[in-house]
C-alpha positions as CSV (number, residue, x, y, z in Angstrom):
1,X,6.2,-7.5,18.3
2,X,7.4,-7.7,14.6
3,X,5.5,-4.4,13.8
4,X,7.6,-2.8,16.6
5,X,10.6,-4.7,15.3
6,X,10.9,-3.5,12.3
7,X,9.4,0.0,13.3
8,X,12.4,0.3,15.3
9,X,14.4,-0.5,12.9
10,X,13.7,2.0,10.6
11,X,14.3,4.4,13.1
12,X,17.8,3.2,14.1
13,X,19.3,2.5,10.9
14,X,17.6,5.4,9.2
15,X,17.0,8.0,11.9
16,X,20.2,8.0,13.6
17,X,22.9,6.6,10.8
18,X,21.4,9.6,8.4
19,X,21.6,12.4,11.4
20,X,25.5,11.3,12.1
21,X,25.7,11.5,8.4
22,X,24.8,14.7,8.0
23,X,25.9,16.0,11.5
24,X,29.3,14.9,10.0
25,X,28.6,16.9,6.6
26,X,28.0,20.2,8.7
27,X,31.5,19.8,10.3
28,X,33.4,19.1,7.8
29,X,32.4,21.4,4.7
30,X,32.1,25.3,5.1
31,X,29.3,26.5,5.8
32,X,27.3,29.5,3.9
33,X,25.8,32.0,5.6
34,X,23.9,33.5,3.0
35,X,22.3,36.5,4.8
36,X,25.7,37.9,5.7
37,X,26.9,36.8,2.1
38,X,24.2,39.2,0.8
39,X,25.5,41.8,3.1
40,X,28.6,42.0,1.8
41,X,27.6,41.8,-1.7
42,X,25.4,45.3,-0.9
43,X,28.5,46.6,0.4
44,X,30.6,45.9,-2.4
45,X,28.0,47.3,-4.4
46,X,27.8,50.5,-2.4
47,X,31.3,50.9,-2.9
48,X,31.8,50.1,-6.9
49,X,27.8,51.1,-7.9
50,X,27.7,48.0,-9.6
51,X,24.3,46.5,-9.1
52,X,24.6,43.7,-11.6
53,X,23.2,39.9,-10.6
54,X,21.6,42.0,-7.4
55,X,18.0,41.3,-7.9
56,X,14.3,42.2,-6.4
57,X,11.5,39.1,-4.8
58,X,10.3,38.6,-8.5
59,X,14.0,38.3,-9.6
60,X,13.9,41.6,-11.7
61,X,17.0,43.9,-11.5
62,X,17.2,46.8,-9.4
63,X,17.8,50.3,-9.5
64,X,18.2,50.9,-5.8
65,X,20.3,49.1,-3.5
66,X,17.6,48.9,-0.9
67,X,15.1,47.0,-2.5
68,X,18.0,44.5,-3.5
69,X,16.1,40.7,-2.0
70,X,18.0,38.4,-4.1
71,X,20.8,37.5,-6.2
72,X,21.6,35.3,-9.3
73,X,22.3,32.4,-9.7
74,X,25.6,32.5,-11.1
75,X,26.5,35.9,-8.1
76,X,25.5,33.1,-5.4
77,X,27.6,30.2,-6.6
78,X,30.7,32.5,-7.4
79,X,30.2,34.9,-4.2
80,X,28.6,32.8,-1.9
81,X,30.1,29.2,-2.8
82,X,28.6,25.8,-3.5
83,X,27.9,25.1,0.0
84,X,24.7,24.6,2.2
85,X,23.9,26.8,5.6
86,X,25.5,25.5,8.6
87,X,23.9,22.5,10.0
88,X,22.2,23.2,13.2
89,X,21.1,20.3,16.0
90,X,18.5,22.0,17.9
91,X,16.5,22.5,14.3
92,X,17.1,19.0,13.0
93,X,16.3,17.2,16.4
94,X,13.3,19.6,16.5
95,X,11.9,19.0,13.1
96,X,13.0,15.7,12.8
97,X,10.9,14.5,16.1
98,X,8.1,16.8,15.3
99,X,7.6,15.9,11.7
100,X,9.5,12.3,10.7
101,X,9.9,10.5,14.3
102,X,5.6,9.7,14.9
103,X,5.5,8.1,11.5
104,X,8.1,6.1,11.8
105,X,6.7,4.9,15.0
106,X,3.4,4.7,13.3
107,X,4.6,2.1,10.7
108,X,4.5,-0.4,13.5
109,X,0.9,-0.8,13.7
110,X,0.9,-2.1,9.9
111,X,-0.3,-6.1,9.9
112,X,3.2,-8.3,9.2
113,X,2.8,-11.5,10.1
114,X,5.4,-13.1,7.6
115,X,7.1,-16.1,8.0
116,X,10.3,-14.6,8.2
117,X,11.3,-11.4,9.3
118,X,12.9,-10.0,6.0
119,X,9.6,-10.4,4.2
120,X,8.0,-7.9,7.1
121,X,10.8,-5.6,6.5
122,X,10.3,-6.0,2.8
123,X,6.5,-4.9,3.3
124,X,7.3,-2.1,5.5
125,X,9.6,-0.9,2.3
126,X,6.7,-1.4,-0.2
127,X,4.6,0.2,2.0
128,X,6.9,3.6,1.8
129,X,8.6,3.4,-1.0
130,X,5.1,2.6,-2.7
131,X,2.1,4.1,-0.6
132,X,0.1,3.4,-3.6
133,X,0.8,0.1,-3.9
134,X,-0.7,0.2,-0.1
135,X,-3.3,1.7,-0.8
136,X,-4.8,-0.2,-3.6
137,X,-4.0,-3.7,-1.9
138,X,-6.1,-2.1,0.9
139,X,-8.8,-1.4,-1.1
140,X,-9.0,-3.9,-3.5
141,X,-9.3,-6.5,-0.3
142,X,-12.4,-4.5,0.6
143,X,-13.8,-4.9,-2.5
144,X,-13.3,-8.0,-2.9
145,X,-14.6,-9.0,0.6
146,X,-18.0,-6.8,-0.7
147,X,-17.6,-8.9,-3.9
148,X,-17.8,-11.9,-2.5
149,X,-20.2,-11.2,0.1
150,X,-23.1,-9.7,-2.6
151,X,-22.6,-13.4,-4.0
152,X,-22.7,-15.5,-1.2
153,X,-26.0,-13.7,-0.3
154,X,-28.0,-15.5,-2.8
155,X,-26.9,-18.9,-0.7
156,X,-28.2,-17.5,2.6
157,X,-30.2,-20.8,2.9
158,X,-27.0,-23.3,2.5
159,X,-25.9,-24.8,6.2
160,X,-22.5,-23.7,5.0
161,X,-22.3,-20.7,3.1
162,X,-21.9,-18.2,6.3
163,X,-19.0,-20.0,7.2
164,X,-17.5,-20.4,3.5
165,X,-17.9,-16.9,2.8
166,X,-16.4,-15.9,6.5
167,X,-13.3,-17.8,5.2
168,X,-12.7,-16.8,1.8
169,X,-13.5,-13.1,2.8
170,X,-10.7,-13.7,5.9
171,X,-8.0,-15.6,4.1
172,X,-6.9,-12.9,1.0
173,X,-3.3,-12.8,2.6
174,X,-2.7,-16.6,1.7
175,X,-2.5,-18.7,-1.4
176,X,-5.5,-19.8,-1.3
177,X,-5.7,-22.5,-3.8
178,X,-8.2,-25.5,-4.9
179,X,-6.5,-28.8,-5.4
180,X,-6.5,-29.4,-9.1
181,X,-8.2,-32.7,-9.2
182,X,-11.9,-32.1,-10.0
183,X,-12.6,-35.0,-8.7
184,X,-12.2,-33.5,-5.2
185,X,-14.1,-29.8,-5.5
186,X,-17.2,-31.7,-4.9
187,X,-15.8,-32.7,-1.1
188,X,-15.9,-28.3,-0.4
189,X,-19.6,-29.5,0.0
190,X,-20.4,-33.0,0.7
191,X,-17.7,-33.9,3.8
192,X,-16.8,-30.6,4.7
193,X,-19.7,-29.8,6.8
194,X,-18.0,-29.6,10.5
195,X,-14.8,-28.5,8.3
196,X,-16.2,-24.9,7.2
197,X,-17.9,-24.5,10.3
198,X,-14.2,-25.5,12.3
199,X,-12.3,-22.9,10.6
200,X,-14.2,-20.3,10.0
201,X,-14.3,-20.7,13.7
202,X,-10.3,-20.7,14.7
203,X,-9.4,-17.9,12.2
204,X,-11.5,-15.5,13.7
205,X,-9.3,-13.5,15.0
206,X,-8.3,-10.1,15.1
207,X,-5.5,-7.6,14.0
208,X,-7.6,-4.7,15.3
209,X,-7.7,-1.8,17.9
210,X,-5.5,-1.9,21.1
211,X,-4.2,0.8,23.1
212,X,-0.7,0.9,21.5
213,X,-2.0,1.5,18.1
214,X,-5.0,4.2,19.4
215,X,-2.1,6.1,20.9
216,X,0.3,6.2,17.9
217,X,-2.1,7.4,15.7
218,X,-3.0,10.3,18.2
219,X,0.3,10.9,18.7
220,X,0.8,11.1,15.2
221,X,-2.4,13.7,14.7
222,X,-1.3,15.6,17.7
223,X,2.0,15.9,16.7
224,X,0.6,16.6,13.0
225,X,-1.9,19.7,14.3
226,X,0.7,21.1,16.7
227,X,3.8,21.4,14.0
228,X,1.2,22.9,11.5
229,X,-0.2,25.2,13.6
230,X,3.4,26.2,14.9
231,X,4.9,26.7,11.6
232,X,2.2,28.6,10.0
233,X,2.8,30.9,12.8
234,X,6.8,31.0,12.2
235,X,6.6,31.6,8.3
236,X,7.8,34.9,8.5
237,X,10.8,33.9,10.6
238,X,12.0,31.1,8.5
239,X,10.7,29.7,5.5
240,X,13.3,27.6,4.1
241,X,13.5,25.3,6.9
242,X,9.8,24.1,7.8
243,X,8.6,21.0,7.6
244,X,5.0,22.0,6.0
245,X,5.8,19.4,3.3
246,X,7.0,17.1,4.5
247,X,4.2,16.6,7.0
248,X,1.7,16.3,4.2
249,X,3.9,13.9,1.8
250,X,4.1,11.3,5.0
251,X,0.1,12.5,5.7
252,X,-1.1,9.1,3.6
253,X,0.3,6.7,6.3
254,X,-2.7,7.5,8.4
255,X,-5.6,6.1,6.5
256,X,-3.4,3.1,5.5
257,X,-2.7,1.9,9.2
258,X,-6.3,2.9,10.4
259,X,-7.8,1.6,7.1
260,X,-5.7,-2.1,7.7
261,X,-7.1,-1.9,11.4
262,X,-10.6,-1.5,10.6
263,X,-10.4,-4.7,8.0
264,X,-8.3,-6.5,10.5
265,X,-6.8,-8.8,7.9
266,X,-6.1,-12.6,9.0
267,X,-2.1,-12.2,8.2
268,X,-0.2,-14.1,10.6
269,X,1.5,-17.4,9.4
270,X,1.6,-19.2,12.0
271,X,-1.8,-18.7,13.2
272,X,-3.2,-19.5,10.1
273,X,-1.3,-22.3,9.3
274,X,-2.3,-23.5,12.9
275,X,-6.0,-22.8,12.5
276,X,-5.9,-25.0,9.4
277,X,-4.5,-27.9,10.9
278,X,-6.6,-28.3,14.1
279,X,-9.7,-28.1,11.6
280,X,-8.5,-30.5,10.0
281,X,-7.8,-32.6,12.8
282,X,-11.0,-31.7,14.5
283,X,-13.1,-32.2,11.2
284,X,-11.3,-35.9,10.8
285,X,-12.2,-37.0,14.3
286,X,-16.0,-35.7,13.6
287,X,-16.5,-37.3,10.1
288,X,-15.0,-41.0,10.9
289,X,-18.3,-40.7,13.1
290,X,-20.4,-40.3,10.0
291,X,-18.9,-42.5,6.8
292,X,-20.6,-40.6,4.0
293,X,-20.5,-41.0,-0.1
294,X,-17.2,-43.6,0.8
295,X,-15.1,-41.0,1.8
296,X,-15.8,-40.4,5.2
297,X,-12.8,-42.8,6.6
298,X,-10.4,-41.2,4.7
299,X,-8.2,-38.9,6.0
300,X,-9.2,-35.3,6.3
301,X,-5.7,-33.8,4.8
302,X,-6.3,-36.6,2.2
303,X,-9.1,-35.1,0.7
304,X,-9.2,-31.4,1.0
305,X,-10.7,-29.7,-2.0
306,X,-9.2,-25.8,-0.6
307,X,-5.0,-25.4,0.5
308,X,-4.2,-21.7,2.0
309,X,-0.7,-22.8,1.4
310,X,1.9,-23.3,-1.5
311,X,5.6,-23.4,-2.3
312,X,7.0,-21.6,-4.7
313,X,6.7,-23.6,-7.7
314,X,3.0,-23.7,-7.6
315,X,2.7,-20.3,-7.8
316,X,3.3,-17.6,-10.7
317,X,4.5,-14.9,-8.8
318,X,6.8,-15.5,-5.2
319,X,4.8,-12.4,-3.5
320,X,1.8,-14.7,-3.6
321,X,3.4,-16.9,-0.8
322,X,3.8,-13.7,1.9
323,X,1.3,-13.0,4.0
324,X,1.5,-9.5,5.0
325,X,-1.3,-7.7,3.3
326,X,0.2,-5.4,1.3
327,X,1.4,-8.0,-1.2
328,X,-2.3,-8.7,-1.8
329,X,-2.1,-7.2,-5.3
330,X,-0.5,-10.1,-6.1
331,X,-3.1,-12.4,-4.7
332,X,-6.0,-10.7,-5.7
333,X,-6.6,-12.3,-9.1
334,X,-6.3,-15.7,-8.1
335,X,-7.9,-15.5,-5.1
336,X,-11.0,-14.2,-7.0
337,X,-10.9,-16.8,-9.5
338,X,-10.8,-19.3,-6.6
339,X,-13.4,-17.7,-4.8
340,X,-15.6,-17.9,-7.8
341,X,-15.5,-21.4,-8.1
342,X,-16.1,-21.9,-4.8
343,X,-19.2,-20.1,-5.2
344,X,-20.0,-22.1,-8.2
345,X,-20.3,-25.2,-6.2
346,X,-22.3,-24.0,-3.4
347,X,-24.5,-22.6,-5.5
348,X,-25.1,-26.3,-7.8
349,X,-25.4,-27.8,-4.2
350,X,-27.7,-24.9,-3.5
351,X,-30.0,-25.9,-6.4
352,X,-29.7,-29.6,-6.2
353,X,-31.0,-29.5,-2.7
354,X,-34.1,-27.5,-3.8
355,X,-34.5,-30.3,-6.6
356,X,-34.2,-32.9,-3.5
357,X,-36.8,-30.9,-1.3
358,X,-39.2,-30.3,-4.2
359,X,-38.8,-34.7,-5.0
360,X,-37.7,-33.6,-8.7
361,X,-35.1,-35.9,-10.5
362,X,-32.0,-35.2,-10.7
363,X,-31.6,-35.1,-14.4
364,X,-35.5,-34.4,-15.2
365,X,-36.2,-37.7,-16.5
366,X,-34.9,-40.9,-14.5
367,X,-37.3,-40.7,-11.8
368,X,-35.4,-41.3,-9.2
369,X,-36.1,-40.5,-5.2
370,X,-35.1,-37.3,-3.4
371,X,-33.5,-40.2,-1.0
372,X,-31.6,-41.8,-3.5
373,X,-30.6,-38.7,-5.4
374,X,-29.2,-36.8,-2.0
375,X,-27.1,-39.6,-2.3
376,X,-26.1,-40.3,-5.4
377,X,-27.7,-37.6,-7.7
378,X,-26.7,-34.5,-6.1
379,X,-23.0,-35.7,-6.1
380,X,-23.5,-36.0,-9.8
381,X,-24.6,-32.5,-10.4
382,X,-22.1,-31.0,-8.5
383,X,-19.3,-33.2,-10.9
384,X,-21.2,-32.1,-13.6
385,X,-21.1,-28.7,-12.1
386,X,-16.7,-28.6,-11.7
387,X,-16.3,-30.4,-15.1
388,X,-18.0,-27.0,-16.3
389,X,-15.6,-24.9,-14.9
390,X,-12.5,-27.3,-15.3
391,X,-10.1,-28.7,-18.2
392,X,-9.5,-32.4,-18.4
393,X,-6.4,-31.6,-16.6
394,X,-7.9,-29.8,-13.7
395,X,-7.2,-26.3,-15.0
396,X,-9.8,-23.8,-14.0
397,X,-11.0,-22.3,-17.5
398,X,-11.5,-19.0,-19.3
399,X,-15.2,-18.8,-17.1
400,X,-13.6,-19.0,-13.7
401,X,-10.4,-17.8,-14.4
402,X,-11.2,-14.2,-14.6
403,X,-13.4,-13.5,-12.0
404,X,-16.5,-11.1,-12.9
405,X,-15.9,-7.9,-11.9
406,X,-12.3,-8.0,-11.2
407,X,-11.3,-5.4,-13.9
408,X,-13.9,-3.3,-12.5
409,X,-12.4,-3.3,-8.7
410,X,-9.4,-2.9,-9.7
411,X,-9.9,0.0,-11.6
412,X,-12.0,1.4,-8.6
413,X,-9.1,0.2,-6.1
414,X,-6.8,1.8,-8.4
415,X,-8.5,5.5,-8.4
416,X,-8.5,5.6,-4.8
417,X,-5.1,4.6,-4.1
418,X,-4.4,7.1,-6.6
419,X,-6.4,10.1,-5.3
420,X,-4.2,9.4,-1.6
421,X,-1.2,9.1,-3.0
422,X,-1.2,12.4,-5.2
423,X,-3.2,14.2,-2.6
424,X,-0.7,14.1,0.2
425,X,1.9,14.4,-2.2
426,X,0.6,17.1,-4.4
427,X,0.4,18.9,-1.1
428,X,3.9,18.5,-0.5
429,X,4.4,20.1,-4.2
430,X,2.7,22.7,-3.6
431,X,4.7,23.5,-0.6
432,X,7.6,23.5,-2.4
433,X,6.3,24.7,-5.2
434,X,5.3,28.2,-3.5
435,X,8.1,28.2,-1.0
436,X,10.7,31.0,-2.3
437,X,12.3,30.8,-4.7
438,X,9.0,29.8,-6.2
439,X,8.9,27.3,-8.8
440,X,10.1,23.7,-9.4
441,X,13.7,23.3,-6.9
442,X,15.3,20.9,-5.2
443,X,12.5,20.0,-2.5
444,X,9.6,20.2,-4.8
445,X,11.4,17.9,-6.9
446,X,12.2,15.5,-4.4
447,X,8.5,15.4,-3.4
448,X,7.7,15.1,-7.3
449,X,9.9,12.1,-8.0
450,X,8.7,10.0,-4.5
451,X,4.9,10.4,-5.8
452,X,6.2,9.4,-9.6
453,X,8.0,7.0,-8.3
454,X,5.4,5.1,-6.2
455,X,2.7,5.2,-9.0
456,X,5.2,3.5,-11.5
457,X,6.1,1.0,-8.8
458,X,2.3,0.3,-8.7
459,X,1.9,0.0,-11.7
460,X,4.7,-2.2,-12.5
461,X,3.5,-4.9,-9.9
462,X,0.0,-4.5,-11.2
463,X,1.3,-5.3,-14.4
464,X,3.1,-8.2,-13.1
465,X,0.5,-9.7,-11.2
466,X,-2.1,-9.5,-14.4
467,X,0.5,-11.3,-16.2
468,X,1.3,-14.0,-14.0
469,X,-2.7,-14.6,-13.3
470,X,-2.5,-15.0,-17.1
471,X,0.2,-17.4,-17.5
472,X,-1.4,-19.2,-14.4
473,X,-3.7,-20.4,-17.2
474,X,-1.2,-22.6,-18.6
475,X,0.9,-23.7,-15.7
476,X,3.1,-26.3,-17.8
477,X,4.3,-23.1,-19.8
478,X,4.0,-25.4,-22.7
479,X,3.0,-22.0,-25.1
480,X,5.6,-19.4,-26.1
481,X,3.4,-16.6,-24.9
482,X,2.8,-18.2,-21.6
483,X,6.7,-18.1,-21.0
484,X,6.9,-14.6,-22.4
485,X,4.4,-13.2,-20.1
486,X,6.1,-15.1,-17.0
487,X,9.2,-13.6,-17.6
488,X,8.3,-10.1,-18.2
489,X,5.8,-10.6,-14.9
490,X,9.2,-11.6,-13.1
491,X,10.8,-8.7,-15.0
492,X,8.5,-6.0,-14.0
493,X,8.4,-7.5,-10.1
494,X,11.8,-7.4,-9.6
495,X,12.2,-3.6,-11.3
496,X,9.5,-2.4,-9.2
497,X,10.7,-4.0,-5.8
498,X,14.2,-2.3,-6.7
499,X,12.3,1.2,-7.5
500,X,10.3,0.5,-4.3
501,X,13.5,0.0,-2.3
502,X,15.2,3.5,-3.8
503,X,11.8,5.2,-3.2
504,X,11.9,4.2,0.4
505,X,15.3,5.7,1.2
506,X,14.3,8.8,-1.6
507,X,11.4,9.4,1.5
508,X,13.3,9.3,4.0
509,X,16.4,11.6,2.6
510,X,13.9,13.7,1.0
511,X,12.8,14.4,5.1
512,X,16.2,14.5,6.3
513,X,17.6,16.7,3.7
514,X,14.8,19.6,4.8
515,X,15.9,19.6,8.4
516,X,19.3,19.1,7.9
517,X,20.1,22.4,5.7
518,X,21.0,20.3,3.1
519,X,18.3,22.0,0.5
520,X,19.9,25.6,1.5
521,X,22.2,26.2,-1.3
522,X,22.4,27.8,-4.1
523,X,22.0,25.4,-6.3
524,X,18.5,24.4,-4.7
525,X,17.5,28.0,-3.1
526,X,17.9,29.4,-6.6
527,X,14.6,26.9,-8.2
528,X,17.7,26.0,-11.5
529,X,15.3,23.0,-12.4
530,X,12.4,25.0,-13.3
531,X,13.9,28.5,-14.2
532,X,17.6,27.7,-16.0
533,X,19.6,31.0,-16.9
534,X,17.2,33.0,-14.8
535,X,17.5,31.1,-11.7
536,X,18.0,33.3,-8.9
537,X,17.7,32.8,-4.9
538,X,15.7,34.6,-2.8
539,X,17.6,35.3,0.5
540,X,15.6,38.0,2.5
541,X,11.5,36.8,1.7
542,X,9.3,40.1,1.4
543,X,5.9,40.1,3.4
544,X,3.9,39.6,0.6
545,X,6.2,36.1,-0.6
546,X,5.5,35.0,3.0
547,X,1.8,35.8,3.0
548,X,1.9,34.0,-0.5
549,X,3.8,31.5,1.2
550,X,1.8,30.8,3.8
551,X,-1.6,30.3,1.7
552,X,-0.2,27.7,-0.4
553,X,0.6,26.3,2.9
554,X,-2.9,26.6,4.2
555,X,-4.4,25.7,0.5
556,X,-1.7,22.2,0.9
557,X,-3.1,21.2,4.2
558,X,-6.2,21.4,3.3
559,X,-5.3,19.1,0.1
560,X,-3.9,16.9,2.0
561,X,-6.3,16.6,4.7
562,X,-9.1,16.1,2.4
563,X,-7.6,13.3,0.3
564,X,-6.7,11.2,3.2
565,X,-9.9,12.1,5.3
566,X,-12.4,11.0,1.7
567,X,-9.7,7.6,1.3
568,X,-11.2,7.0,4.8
569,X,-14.3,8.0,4.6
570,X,-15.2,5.8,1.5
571,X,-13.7,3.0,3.1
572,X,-15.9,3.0,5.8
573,X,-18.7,3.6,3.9
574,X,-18.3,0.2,2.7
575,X,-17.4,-1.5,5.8
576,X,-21.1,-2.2,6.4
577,X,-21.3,-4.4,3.5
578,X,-18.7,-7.0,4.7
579,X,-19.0,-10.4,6.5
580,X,-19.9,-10.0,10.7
């Protein structure tokens, strides 16, 4: 229900407040009709034998009036006027259903799950305005699930280690946190033995395949293959107006939703919040039965060594708190760090119970019994074990803190949300690009900007997150560089949220404003950005600046096919490697 509620609302707010806006625009400003505009500039030129500013497909002068194409810049704007081509309804609804509609309808199969509804809107606007932001929190939570998966496999023999690693690998969208008294990370082995097993248990469930969302993404391929096949065939007709590119700059949203589907993230709030507390009840009712090490009559919610919630001062960076998955960037640091020392433990419990079972001592020289050191001993190592990878104050140190590997996934994560993003995008250039007039223009520039966009808005929240993980280090901020990094962490969050937000309505104008007409003037028909004084507009496209046309077309879809088919296709070739 929240998917569709705020897949809806995108559409209303966006789809139907930008067509009255622009419906509007069409009524109330002239309109240009540029191919009757060139007509009478031929005649005038008939009559006078002036041929000056009338200009050929390459944008060369002409000697004969016939092979007169195009005009200059400066003819257009003083001739023609400043305005665009009349808007028409039956194009826009067209295009706008064909092209924009399906993945707006699509974005409600993303996992939410917030506590609050603004924060799910607020993901569905990272998602767009940022799709490689999306893309990387997608597959650096794969990686890490593999990550942490290829290190619990050394503790296949541990009575708890399945169910450990299940939860770690499940719970990426919460704060997952370790309390930080050290005295307690020994209790994530010694009480917790109905505990792991309880809610690995009762958050297994799934965000995964259903009907709804296996029909929107056909609908969204269907509608994709149709509209490209149909406008490939209508190039000659109308160039200006297709919706080529923007079909292959909105191509990335595929291999996001179907990518979140296949890793069927444990996001909801409530559920999870939920599953946590009836383990703990259920645990609590189980180990008052069995009073081990002193502890065992304590409360459960007492002595819980691992939290998957926080507030807001106990952690570095707000985004942390929000479940949806896309916000897992911000997560991903700590919640290796945490996982690490998780494993740390189970794997000291690991060898102390191979000490027990092969009657050494616990320290190599006191002697004692595997009885009396399963008791008393092995609690000991494991202490001796945290105080290794804890402070006095029961901060997790430089050997924890950075999880291995993490710069390595990240980097990996990084190139693949990378390779989506400019592949769908770049296709959308190209488009552009090679539409007449050829060159750098209004829409190829729009598409240029909403790619540049989204990769500094990744990489501003990258940014942030490594620097709040860092200050993490010294949560009492008691150093000036702590406090410097925090604030430009908070800096850098809030900059690229607000980028995030303008890229958003910059994709969804940048679709509007090719089906509306708005790009037809002269100003943008004429490619100013890229060609200056020379600019010139192409009114009446030869046969061999369609055929050129339609190639690029052809060479884009391909582009973009390809980079959203190999995001896929590596993803699933690491889906074998995760948790069952």
């Amino acid at each position: 229900m929240t998917g569709l509620w705020v897949s809806g609302f995108l559409i209303y707010y966006f789809g139907v407040a930008l067509l009255l806006l622009f419906h509007a625009a069409g009524t109330v400003v002239a309109a240009v009709n540029f191919d009757q505009c060139l007509n009478d500039i031929v005649q005038n030129a008939n009559t006078t034998g002036d041929l000056n500013g009338l200009l050929d497909g390459n944008g060369n002068p002409v000697s004969n009036i016939t092979d007169a194409t195009s005009i200059s810049y400066y003819m257009c704007t003083s001739s023609c006027g400043t305005g665009q081509e009349a808007f028409q309804w039956s194009e826009f609804s067209q295009e706008f259903s064909a092209w924009l509609l399906p993945n707006l309808a699509l974005i409600s199969q993303l996992p939410f799950g917030a506590q609050y509804r603004l924060d799910n809107l607020m993901s569905a606007v990272l998602t767009i305005g940022s799709p490689t932001l999306a893309g990387y929190s997608l597959f650096i939570t794969l990686l890490n699930s593999r990550w942490i998966t290829r290190r619990f496999d050394l503790l296949n023999d541990h009575p708890n280690s399945r169910f450990a690693l299940s939860i770690l690998s499940s719970l990426q969208q919460v704060p997952l946190r370790l309390h930080p008294d050290r005295e307690r990370l020994p209790s994530l082995i010694l009480p917790e033995t109905e505990w792991w097993k309880c809610l690995a248990e009762f958050v297994d469930y799934t965000h995964t395949w259903s009907i709804a969302s296996a029909t929107s993404i056909a609908w969204v391929i269907v509608a994709y293959i149709l509209t490209v096949a149909n406008s490939l065939s209508n190039v000659y007709a109308n160039v200006q107006s297709n919706g080529e590119a923007t079909g292959s700059m909105w191509l990335w949203l595929i291999p996001i939703v179907v990518g979140w589907l296949q890793l069927s993230p444990k996001c909801n709030f409530e559920r999870l919040q939920a599953a946590y507390d009836r383990a703990d009840r259920h645990s609590m009712h189980i180990g008052t039965k069995d009073v081990r090490h002193g502890v065992g009559a304590l409360p459960a919610s007492s002595r819980r060594a691992l939290a998957i919630t926080a507030k807001e001062n106990d952690v570095m960076s707000p985004d942390e708190l929000f479940t949806p998955p896309v916000f897992n960037y911000s997560r991903s640091l700590r919640w290796a760090s945490t996982a690490e020392t998780v494993f740390a433990v189970f794997k000291e419990d690991s060898e102390a119970s191979e000490k027990v079972h092969s009657h050494l001592p616990a320290g190599g020289s006191d002697g004692n019994e595997s009885d009396n050191y399963d008791k008393k001993d092995r609690r000991g190592s494991l202490q001796y074990s945290v105080m290794y990878c804890a402070e006095p104050d029961g901060v997790q140190s430089q050997c924890s803190h950075w999880a291995p590997g993490v710069f390595t996934r990240m980097f990996t994560a990084s190139c693949a949300s990378l390779a989506l993003q400019w592949g769908t995008v770049g296709a959308a250039f190209v488009v552009g690009w090679f539409t007449p007039t050829t060159k750098i223009g209004c829409r190829s520039l729009g598409y240029l900007l909403y790619g540049a966009i989204s990769t500094l808005v990744w990489m501003m929240l990258l940014i942030s997150s490594i620097l709040a993980h860092s200050a993490a280090a010294d949560p009492r901020r008691a150093s000036l560089s702590t406090r410097v990094a925090l604030a430009f962490s908070h800096i850098l969050r809030w900059t690229g949220k607000l980028f995030a937000i303008l890229n958003f309505f910059l994709a969804i104008m940048a679709s509007v404003f090719q089906y509306s007409n708005f790009y037809d003037r002269c100003f943008c028909n004429s490619s100013v950005f890229s060609r200056g004084g020379a600019a010139y507009d192409v009114i009446i496209e030869t046969t061999a600046q369609a055929a050129q046309a339609k190639a690029a077309w052809i060479g884009a879809l391909v582009l973009a096919c390809t980079s959203a088919s190999a995001f896929l296709g590596i993803l699933n070739l690491l889906l074998d490697t995760l948790p069952s």
